[in-house]
N, C-alpha and C positions, 0 to 999 in steps of 0.2 A: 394581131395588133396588140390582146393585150391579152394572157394567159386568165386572166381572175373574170374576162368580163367577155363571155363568147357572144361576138357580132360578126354579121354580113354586113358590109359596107357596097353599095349599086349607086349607080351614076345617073342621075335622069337629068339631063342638059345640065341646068349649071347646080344644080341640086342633088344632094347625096341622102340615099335613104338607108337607115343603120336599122338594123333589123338584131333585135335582142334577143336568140336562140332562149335563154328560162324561161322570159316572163312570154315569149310570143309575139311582143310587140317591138311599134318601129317609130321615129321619127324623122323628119327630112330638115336636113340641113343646107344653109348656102355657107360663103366666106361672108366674116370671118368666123361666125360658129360654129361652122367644122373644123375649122382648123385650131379652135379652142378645144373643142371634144378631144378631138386626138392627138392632141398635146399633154392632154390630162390622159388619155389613156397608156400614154408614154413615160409617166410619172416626173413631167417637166411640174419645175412648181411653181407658184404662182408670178413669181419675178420674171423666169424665163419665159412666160407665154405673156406677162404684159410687153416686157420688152422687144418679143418677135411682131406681135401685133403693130405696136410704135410703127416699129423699123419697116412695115409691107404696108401698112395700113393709113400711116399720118400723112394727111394731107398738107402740101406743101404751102410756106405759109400760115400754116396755125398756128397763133402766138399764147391759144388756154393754156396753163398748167394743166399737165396729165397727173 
């Protein structure tokens, strides 16, 4: 996924656990902050991962400013 930052990524139902090869350690993710993690490990920048979020994530009918 991303050459600078060696991880295992594993599925455990709806939840993914990244597992960081240097340090040893891991954390678990659900959506949408897996799918922010590895948007950033993609080198999308901060515009293109607000704007994918929006567009999968806003609830229909929400009138807030984002």
């Amino acid at each position: 996924m991303n050459e600078k930052i060696p991880v295992i990524i594993k599925e455990f139902g709806d939840s993914k656990a990244i597992w960081f090869e240097n340090s040893a350690s891991f954390i678990f993710f659900e959506e949408p902050a897996f799918d922010v993690f590895k948007m950033h490990l993609s080198n999308k920048n901060t515009a293109e991962i607000i704007e994918f979020c929006n567009s999968k994530y806003a609830c229909k009918g929400d009138t807030r400013n984002h």
